[in-house]
N, CA, C and O atoms as a Maestro MAE file, in Angstrom:
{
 s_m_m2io_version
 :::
 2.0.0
}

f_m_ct {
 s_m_title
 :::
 protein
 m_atom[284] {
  # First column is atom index #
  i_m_mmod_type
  r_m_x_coord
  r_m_y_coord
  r_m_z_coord
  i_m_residue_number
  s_m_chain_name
  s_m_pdb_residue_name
  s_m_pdb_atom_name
  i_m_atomic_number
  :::
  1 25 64.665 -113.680 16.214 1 A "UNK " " N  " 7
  2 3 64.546 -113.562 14.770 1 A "UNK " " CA " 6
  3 2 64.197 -112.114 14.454 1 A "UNK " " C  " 6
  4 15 63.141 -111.755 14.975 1 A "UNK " " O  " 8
  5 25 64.814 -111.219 13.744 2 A "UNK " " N  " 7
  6 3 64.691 -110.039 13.095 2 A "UNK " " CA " 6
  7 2 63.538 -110.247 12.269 2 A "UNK " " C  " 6
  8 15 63.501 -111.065 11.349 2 A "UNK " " O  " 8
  9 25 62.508 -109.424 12.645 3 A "UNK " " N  " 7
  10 3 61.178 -108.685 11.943 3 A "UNK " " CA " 6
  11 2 61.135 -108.904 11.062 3 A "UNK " " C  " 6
  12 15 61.946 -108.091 10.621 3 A "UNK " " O  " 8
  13 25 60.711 -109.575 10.027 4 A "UNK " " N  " 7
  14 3 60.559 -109.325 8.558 4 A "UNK " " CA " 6
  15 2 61.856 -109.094 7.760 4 A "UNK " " C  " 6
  16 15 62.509 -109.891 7.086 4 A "UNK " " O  " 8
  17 25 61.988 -108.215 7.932 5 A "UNK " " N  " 7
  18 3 63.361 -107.466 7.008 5 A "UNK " " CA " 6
  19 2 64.802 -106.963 7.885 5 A "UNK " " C  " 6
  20 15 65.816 -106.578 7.303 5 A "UNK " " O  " 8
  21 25 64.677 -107.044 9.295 6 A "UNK " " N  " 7
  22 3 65.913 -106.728 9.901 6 A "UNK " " CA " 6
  23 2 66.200 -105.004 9.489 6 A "UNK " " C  " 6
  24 15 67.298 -104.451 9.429 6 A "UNK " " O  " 8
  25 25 65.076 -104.499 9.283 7 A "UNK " " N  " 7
  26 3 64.933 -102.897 9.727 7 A "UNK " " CA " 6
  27 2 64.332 -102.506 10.582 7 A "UNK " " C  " 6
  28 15 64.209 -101.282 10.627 7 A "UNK " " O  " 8
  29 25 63.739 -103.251 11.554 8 A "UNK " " N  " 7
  30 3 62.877 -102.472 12.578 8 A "UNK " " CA " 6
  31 2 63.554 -102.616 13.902 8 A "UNK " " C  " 6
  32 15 64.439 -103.444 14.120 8 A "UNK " " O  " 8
  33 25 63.085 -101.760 14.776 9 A "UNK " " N  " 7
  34 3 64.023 -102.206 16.007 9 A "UNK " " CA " 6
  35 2 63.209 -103.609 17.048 9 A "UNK " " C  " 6
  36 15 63.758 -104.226 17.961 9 A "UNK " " O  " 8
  37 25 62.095 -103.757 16.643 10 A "UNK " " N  " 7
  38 3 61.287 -104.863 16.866 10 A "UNK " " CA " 6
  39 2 61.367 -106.218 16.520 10 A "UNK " " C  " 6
  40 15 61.693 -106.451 15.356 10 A "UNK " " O  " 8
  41 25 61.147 -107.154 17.254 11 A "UNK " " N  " 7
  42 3 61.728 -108.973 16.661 11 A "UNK " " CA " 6
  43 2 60.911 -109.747 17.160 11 A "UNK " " C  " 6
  44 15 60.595 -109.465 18.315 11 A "UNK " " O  " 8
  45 25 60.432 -110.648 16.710 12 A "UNK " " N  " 7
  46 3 59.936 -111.904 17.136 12 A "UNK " " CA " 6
  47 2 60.460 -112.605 18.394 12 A "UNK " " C  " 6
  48 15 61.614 -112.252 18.639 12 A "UNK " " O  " 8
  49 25 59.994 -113.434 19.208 13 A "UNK " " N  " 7
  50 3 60.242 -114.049 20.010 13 A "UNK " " CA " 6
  51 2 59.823 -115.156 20.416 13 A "UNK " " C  " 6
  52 15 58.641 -114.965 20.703 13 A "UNK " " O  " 8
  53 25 60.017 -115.924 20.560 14 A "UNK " " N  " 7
  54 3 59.659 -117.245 20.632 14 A "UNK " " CA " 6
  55 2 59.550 -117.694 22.021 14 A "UNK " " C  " 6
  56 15 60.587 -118.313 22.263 14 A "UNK " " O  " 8
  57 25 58.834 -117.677 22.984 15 A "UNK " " N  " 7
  58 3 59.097 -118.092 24.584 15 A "UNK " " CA " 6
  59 2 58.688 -120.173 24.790 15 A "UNK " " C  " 6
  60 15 58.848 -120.843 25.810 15 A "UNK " " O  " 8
  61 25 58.124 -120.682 23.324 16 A "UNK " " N  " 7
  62 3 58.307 -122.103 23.779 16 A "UNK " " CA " 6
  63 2 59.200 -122.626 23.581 16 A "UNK " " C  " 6
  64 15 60.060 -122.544 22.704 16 A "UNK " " O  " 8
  65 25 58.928 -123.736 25.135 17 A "UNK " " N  " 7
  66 3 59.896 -124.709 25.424 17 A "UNK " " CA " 6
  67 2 59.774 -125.500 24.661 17 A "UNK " " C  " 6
  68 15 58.594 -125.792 24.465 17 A "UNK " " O  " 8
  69 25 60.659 -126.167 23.944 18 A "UNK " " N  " 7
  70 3 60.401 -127.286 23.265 18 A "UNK " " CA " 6
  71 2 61.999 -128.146 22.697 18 A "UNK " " C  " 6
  72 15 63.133 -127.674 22.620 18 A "UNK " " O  " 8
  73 25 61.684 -129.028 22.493 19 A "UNK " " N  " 7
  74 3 62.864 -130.220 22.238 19 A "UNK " " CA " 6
  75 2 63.763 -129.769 21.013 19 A "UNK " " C  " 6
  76 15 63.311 -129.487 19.904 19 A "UNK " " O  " 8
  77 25 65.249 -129.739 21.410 20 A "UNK " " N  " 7
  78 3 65.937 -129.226 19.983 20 A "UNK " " CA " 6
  79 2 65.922 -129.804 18.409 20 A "UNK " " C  " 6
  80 15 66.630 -129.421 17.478 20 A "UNK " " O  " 8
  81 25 64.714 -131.027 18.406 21 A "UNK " " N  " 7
  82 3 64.045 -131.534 17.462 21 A "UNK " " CA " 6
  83 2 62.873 -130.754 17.364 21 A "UNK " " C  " 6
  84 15 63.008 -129.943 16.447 21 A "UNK " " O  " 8
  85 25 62.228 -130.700 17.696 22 A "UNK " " N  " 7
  86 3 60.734 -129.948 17.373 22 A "UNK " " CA " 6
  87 2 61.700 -128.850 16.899 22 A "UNK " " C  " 6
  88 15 61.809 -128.729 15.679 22 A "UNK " " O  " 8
  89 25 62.385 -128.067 17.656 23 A "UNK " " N  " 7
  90 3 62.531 -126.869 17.393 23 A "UNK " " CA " 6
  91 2 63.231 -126.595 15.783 23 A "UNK " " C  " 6
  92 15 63.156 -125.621 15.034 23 A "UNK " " O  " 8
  93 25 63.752 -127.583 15.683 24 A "UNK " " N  " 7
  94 3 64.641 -127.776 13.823 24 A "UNK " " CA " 6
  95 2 63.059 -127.683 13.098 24 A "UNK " " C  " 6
  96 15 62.758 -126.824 12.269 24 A "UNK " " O  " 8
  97 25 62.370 -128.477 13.470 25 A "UNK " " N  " 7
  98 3 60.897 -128.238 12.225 25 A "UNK " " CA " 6
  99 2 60.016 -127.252 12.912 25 A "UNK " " C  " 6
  100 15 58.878 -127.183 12.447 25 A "UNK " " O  " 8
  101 25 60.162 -126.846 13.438 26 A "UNK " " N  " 7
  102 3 59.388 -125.180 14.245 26 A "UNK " " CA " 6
  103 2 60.254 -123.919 13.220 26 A "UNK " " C  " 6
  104 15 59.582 -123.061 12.648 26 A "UNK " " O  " 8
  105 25 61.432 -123.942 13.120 27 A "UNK " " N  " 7
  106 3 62.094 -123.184 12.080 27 A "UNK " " CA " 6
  107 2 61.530 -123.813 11.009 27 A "UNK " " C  " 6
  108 15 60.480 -123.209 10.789 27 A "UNK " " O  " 8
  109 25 61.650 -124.621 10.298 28 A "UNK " " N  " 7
  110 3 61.505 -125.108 8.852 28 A "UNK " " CA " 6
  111 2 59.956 -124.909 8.759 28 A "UNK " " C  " 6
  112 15 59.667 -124.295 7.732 28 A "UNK " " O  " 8
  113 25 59.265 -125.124 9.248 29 A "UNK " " N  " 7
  114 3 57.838 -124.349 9.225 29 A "UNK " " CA " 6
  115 2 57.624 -122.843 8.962 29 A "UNK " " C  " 6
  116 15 57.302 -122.328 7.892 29 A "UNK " " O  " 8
  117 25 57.828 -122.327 9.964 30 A "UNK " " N  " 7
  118 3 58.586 -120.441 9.758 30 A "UNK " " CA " 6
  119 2 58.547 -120.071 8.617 30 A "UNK " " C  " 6
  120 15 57.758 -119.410 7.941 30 A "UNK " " O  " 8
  121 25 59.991 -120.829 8.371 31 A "UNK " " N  " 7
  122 3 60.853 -120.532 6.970 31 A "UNK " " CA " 6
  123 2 59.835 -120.818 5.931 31 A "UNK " " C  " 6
  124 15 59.656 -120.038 4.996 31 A "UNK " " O  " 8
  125 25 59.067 -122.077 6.093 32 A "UNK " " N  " 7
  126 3 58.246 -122.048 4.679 32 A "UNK " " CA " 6
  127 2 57.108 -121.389 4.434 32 A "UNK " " C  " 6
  128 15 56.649 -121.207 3.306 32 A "UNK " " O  " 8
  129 25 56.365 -120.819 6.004 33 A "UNK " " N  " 7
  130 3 55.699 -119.654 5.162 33 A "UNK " " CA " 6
  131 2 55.634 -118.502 5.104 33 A "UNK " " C  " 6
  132 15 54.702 -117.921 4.548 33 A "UNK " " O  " 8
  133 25 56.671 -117.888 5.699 34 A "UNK " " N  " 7
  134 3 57.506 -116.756 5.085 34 A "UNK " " CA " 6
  135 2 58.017 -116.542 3.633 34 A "UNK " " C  " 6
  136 15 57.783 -115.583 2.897 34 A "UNK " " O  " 8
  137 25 58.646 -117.467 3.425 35 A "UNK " " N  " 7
  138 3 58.637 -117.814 1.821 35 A "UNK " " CA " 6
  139 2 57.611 -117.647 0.876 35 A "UNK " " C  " 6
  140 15 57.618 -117.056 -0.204 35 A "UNK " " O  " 8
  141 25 56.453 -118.460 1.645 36 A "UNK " " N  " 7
  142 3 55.120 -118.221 0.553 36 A "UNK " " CA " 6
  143 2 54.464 -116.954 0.535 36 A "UNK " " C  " 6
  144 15 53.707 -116.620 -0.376 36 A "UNK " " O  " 8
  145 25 54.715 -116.300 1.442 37 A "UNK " " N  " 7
  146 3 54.123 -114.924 1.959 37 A "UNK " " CA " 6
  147 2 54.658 -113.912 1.043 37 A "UNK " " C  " 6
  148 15 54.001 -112.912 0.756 37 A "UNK " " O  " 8
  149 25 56.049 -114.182 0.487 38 A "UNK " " N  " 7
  150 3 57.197 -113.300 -0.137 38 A "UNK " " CA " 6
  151 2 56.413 -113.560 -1.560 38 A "UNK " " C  " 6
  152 15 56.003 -112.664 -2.297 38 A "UNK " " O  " 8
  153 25 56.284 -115.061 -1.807 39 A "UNK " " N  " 7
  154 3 55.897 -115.690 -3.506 39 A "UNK " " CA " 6
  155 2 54.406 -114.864 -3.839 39 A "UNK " " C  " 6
  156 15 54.029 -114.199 -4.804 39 A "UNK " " O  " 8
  157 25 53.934 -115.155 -2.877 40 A "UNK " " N  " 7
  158 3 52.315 -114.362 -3.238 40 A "UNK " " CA " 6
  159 2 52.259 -113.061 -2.987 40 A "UNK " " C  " 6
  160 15 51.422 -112.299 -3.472 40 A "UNK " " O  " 8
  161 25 53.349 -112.684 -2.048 41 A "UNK " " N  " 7
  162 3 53.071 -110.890 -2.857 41 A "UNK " " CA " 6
  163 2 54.026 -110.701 -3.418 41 A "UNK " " C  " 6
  164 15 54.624 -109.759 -2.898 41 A "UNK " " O  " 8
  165 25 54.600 -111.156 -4.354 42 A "UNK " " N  " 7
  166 3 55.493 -110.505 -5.753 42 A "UNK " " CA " 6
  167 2 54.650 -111.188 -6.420 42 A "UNK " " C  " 6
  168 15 54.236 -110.282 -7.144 42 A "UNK " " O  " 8
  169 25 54.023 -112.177 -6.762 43 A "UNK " " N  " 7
  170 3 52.620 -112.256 -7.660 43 A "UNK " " CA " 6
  171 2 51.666 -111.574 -7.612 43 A "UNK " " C  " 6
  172 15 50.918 -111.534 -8.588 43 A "UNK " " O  " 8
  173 25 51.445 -110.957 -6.664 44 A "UNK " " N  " 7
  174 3 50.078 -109.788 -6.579 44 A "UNK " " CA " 6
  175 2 50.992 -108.492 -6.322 44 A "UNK " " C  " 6
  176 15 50.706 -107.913 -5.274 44 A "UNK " " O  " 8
  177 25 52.342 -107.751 -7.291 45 A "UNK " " N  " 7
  178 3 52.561 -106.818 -7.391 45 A "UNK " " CA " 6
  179 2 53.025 -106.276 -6.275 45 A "UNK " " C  " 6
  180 15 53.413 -105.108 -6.251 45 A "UNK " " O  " 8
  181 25 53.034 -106.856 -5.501 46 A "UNK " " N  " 7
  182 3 53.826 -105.902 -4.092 46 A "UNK " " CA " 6
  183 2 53.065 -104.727 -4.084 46 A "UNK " " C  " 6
  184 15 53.613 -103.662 -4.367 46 A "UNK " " O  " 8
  185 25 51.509 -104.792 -3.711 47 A "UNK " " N  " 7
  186 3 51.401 -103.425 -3.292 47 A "UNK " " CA " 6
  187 2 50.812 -102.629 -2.207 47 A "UNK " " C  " 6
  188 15 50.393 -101.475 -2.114 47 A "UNK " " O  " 8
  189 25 50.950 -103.885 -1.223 48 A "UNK " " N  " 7
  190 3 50.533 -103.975 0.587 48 A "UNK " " CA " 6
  191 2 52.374 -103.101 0.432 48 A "UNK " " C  " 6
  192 15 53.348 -103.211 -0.313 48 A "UNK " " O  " 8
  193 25 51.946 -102.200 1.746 49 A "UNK " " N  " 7
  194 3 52.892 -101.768 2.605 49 A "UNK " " CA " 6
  195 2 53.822 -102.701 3.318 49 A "UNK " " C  " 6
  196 15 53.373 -103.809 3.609 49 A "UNK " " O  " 8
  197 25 55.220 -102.366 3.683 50 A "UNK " " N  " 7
  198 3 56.073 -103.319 4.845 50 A "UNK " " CA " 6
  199 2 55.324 -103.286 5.340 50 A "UNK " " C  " 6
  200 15 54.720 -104.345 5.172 50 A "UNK " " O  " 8
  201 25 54.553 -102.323 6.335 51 A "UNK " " N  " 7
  202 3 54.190 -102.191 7.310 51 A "UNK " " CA " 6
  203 2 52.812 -103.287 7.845 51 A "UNK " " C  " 6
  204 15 52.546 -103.857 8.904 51 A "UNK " " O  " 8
  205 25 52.116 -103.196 6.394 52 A "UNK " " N  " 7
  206 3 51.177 -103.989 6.474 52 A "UNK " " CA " 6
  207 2 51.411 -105.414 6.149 52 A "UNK " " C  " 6
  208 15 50.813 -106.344 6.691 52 A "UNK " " O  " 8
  209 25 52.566 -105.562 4.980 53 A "UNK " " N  " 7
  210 3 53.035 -106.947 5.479 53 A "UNK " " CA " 6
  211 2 53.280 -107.635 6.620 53 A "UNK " " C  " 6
  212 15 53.085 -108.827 6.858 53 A "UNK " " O  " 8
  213 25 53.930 -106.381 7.619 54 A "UNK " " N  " 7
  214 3 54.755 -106.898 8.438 54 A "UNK " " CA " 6
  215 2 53.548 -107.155 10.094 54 A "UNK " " C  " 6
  216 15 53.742 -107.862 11.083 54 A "UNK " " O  " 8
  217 25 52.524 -106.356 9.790 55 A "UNK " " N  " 7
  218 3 51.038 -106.152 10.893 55 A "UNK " " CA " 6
  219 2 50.461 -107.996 10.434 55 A "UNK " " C  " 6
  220 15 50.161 -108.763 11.349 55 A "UNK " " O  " 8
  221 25 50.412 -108.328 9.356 56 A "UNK " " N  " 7
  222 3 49.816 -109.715 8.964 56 A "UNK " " CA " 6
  223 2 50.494 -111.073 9.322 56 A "UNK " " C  " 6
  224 15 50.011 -112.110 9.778 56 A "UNK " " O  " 8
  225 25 52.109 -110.649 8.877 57 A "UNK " " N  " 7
  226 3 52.610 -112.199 9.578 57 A "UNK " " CA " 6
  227 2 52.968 -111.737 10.899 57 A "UNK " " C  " 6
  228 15 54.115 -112.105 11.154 57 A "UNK " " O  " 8
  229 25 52.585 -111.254 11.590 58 A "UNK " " N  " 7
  230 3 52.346 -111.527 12.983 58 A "UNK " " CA " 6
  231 2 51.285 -111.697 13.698 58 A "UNK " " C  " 6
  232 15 51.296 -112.341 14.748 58 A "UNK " " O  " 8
  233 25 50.035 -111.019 13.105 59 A "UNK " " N  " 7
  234 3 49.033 -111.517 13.194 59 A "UNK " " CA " 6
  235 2 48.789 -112.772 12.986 59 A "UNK " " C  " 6
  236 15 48.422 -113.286 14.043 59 A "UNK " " O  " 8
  237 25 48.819 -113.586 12.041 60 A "UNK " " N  " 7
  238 3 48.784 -115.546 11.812 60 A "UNK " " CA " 6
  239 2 49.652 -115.865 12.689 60 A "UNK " " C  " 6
  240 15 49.143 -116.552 13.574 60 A "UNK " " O  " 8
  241 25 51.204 -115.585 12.893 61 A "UNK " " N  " 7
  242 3 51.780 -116.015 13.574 61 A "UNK " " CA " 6
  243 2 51.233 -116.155 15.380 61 A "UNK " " C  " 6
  244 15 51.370 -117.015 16.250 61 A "UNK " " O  " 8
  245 25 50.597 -114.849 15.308 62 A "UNK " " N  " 7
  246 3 50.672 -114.920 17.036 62 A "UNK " " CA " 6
  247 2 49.640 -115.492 16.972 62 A "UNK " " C  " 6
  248 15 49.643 -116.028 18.080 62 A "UNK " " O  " 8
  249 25 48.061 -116.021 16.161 63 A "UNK " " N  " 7
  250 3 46.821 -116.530 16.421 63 A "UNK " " CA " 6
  251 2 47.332 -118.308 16.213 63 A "UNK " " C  " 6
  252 15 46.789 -119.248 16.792 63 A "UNK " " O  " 8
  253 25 48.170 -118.384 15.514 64 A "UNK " " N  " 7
  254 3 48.777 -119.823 14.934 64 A "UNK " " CA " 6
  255 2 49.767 -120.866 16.287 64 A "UNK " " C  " 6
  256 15 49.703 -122.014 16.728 64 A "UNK " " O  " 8
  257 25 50.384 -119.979 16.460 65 A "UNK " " N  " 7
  258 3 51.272 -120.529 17.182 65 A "UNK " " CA " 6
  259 2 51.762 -119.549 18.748 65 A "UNK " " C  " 6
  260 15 52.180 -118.393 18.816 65 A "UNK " " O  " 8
  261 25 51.530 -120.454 19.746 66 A "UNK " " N  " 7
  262 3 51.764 -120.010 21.259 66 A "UNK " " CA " 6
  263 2 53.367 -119.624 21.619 66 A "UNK " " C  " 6
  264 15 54.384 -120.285 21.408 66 A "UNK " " O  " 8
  265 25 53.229 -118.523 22.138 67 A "UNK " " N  " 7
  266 3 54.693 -118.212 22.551 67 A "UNK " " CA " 6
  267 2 55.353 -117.119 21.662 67 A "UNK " " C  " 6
  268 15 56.356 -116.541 22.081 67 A "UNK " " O  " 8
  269 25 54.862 -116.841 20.541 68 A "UNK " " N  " 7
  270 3 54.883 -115.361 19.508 68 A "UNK " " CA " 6
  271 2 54.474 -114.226 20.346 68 A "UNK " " C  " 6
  272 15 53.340 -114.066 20.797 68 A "UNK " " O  " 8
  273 25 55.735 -113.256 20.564 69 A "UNK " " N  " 7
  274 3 55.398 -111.925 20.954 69 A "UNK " " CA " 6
  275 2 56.391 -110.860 20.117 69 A "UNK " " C  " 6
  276 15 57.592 -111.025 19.905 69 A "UNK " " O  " 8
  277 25 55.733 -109.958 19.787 70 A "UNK " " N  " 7
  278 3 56.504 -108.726 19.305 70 A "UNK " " CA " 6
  279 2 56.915 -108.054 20.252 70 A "UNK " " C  " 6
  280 15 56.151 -107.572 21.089 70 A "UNK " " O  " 8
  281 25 58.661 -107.859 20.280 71 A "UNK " " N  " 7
  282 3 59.198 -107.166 21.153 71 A "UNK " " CA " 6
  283 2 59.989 -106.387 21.027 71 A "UNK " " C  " 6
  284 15 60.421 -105.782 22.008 71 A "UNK " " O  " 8
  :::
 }
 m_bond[283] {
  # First column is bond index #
  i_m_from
  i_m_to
  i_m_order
  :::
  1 1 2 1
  2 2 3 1
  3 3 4 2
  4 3 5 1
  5 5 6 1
  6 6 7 1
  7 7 8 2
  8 7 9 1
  9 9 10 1
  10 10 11 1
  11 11 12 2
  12 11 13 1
  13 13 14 1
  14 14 15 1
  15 15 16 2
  16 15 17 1
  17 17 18 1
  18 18 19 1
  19 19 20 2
  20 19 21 1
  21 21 22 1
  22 22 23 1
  23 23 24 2
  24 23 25 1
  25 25 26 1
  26 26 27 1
  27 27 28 2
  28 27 29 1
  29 29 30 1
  30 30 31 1
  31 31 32 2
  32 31 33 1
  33 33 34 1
  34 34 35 1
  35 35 36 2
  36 35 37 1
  37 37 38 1
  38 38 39 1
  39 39 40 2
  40 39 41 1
  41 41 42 1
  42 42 43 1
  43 43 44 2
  44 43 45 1
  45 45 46 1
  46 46 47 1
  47 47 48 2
  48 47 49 1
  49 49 50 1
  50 50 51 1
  51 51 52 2
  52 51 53 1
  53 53 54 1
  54 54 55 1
  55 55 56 2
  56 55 57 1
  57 57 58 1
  58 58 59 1
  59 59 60 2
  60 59 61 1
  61 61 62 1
  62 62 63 1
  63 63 64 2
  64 63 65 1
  65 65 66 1
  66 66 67 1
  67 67 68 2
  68 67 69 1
  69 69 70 1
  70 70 71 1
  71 71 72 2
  72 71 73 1
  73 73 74 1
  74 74 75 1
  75 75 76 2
  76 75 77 1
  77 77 78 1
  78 78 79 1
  79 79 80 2
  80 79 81 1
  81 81 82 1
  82 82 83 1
  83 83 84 2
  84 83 85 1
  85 85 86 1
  86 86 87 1
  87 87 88 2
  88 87 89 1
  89 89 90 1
  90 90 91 1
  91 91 92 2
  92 91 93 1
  93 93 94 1
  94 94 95 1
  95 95 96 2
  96 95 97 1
  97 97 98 1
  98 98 99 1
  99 99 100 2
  100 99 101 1
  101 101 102 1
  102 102 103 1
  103 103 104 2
  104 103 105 1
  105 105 106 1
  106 106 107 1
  107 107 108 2
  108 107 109 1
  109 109 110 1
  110 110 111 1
  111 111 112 2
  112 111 113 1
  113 113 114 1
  114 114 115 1
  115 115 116 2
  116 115 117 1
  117 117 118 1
  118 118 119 1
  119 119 120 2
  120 119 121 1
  121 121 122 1
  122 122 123 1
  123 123 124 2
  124 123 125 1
  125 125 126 1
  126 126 127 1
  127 127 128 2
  128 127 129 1
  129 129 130 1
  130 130 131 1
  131 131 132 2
  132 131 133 1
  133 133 134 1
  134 134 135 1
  135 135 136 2
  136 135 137 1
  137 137 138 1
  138 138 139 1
  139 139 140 2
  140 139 141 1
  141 141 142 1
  142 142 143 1
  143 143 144 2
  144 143 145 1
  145 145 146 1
  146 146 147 1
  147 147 148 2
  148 147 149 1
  149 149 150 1
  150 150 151 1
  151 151 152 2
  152 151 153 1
  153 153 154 1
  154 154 155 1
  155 155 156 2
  156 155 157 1
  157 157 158 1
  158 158 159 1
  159 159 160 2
  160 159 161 1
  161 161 162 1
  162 162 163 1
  163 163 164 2
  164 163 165 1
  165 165 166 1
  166 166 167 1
  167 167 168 2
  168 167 169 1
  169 169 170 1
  170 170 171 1
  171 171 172 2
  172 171 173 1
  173 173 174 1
  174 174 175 1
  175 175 176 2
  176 175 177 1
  177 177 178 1
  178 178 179 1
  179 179 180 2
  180 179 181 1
  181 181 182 1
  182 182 183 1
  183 183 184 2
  184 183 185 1
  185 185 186 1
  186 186 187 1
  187 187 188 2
  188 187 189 1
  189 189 190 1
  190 190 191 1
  191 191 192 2
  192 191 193 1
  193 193 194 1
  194 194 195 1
  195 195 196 2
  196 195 197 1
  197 197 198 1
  198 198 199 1
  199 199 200 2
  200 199 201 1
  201 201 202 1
  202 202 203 1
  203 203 204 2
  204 203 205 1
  205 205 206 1
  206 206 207 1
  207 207 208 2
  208 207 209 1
  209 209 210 1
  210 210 211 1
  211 211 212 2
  212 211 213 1
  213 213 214 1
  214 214 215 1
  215 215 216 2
  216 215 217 1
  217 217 218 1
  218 218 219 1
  219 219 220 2
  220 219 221 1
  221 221 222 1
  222 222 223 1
  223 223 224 2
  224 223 225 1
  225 225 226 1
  226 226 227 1
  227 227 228 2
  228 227 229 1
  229 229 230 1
  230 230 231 1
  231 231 232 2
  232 231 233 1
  233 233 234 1
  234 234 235 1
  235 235 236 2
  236 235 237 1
  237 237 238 1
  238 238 239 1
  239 239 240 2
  240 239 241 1
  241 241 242 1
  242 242 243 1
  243 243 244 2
  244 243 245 1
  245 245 246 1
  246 246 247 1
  247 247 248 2
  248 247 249 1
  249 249 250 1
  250 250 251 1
  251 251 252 2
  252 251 253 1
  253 253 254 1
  254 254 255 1
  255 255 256 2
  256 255 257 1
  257 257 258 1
  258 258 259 1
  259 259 260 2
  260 259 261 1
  261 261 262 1
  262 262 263 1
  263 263 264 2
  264 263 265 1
  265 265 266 1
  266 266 267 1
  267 267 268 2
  268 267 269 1
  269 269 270 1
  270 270 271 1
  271 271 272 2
  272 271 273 1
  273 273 274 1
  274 274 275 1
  275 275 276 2
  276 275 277 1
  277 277 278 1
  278 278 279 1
  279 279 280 2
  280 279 281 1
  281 281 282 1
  282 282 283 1
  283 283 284 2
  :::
 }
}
């Protein structure tokens, strides 16, 4: 999965094993709070950095869920 925005040369990675069911709601999870992440900062003005957007959902991500590495 491309970084945030698919400008960095850096990506997510996912190393768990898991059933091509889990894995359909392992995306749909993702997807929904990425989404909310987008909704609440264009409600609070967008005025965190990419950069610092992009330092935070990986931070939750990698404390949240096993197998998240930036690579």
């Amino acid at each position: 999965m491309e970084f945030i925005n698919g400008q960095s040369d850096e990506s997510l990675d996912c190393t768990m094993n898991c059933s091509p069911e889990f894995e359909k709601y392992n995306i749909a999870f993702l997807a929904g709070g990425f989404f909310n992440v987008l909704i609440t900062r264009c409600k609070n003005g967008m005025t965190e950095s990419d950069e610092k957007m992009a330092e935070m959902v990986y931070e939750r991500l990698s404390n949240h869920i096993a197998g998240i590495s930036l690579t």
